[in-house]
N, C-alpha and C positions, 0 to 999 in steps of 0.2 A: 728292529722292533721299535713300536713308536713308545716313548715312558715320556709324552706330554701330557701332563696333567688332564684330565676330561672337561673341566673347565674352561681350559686355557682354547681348546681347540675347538670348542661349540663358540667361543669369544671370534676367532679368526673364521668361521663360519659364517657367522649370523653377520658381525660387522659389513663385508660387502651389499648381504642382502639389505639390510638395515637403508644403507645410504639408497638406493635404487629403488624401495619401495615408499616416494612419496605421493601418497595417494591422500585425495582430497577428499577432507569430509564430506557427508551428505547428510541429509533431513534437516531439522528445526535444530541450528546452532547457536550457541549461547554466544553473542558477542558484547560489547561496553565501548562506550563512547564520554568523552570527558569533554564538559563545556561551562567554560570560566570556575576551574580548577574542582568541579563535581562531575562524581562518574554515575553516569545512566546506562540502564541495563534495556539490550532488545534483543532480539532474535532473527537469525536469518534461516531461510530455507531454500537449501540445496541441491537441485534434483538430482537421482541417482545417479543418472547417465551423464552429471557436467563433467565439460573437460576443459580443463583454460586453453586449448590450442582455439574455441571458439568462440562467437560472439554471441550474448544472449540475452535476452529479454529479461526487464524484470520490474516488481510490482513493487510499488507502498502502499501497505494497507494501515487503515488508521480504525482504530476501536472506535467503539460508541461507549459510553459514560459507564457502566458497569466495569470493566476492565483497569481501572487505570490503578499504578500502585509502583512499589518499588523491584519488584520479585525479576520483573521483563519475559514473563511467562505469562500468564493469563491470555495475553489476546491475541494469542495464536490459538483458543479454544473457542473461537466464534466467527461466522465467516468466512472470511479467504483461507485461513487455518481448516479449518472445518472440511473444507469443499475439497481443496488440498489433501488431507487425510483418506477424505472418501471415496477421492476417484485421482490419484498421482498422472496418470495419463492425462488428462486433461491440462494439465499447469506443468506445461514445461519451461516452465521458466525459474530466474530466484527470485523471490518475495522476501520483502524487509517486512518485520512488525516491529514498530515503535512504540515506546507507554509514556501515556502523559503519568506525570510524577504525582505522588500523593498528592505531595504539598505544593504543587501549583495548579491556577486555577483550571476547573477543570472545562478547558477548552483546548481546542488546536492550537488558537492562535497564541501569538509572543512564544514562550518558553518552549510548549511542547511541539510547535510548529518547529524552533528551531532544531528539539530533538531530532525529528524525524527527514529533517532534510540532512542536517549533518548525518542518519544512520545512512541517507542512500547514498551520502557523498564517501561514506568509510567503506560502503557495500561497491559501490562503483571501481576504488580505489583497491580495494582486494580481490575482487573477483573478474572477469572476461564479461563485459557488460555491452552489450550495443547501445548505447548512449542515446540513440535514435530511436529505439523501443523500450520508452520507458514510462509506466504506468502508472495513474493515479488509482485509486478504490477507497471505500470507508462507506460504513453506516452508521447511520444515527450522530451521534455527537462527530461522527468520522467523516459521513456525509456533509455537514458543515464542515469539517476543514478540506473534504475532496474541495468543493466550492472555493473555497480559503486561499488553501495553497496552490491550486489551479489558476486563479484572478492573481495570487501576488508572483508566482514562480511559472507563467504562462510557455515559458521559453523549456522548460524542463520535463515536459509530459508531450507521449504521443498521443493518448487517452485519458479523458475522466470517466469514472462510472459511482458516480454519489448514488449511495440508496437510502430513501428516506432522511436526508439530510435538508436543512432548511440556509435560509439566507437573511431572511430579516431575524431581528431578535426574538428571543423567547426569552421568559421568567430566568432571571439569572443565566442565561445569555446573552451578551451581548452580538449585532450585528457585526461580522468587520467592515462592512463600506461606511465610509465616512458620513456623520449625520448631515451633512451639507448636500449628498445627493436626493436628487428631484424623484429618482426612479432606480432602486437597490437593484432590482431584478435588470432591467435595462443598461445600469452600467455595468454590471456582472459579463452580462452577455458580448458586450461590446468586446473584453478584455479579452476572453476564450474563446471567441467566433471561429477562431483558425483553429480549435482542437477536436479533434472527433469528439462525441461523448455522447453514451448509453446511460439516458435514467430511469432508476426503478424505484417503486411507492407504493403499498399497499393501499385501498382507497378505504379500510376500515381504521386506517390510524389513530389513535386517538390519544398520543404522543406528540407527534411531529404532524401538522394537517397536511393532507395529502394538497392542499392548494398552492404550497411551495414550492413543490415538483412540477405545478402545472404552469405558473409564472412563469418561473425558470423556463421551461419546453417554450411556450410561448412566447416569450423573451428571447429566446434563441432561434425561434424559427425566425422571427420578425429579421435580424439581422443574416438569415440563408446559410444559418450554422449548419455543420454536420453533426445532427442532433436526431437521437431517437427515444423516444420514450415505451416503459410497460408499467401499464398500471395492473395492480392484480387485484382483481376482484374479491372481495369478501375479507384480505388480508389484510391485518392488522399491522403493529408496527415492526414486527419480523416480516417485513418484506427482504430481510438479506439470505436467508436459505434459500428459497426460491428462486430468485438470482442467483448466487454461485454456483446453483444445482443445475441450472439454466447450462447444457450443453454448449447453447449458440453464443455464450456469454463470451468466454475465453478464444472460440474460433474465430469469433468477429477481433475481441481483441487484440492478440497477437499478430494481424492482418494489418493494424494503424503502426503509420512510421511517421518520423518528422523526412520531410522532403531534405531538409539539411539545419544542422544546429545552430541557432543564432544567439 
């Protein structure tokens, strides 16, 4: 007769299973990253089907000016989050979303640039990552840092796809290329000429001018880049649903590899 306590023997049960069932989370995970002794909140997303025994592709997506805050939630509600929710087959991949902080300015570059490469440097370092399929994206204030961090981290992306993002300055924007260039668009081009990259721009803008997206394209052709552009007619500064929504968006992307990592 067994007189082990009922307790004791659901404990020697479940223990085995316990140790054997480490199963990896999936969907939009809360992670934190600490830089020069402050912790920043972002998020990653996990698709259902990862499995660390593989290698996998994966995105930084960088918000537009709306989004930014302490929470590290919000900017997975707009774009690559968005597109991701609505159609999970299409993005098999993981995706980082990084926030620029309250209180710093609200731009990509300096602080919240360095967010978001340290989130892919902790995402690369925790998760099965192909290092070689590793993606840029962002709209609006994000689109200028795809640009950004594309021209300064050239070595770290298989692909940009800036939408609606600009490159010279705007009203309390600053440019990042240094004011001593002859030609911002020009040397832009020079620096990302080896990275594929898909741009999208609504030609009703009346945010961000759709003339920067055409520079850019132009500028990039001029040096025999691997460069595409969509303009879309009649759309205003939400050209990023459209693009995400964009089927051929994701199949072209996950298609770009680096030849080998330098």
């Amino acid at each position: 007769m067994n007189t082990m306590p009922a307790f004791l023997t659901a404990a020697i049960v479940l223990v085995p299973g316990t140790a054997l069932a480490q199963v990896t989370e999936t969907g939009f995970l809360d992670r934190t990253l600490t830089l020069d002794g402050t912790e920043y909140a972002y998020q990653v997303y996990v698709p259902r089907n990862y499995e660390a025994a593989g290698e996998w592709p994966a995105v930084l997506f960088l918000h537009g000016a709306d989004e930014y805050g302490d929470e590290g939630l919000k900017q997975t509600d707009v774009g690559l989050g968005s597109a991701i929710r609505s159609n999970p087959e299409r993005w098999p991949t993981l995706a980082i979303f990084p926030q620029v902080p309250e209180d710093a300015d609200l731009i990509w570059q300096d602080l919240a640039g360095q967010i978001a490469m340290a989130a892919l440097d902790e995402t690369v370092e925790e998760f099965s990552i192909d290092e070689s399929r590793v993606y840029l994206t962002g709209l609006s204030l994000g689109g200028e840092g795809t640009w950004y961090l594309g021209y300064t981290y050239p070595e770290r992306f298989a692909a940009l796809v800036p939408i609606c993002g600009y490159v010279a300055g705007m009203d309390g924007f600053p440019s990042f290329v240094p004011d001593s260039s002859a030609d911002i668009y020009a040397d832009v081009a020079e620096r990302i000429q080896e990275i594929p990259i898909w741009i999208f721009h609504g030609d009703a803008d009346d945010v961000v001018p759709v003339e920067e997206s055409r520079q850019m394209m132009a500028a990039l052709e001029s040096v025999d880049a691997n460069v595409q552009y969509t303009e879309f007619s009649g759309i205003g500064h939400n050209a990023w649903d459209p693009a995400y929504a964009d089927e051929a968006l994701p199949m072209w992307l996950f298609e770009q590899q680096q030849e080998q990592q330098q």
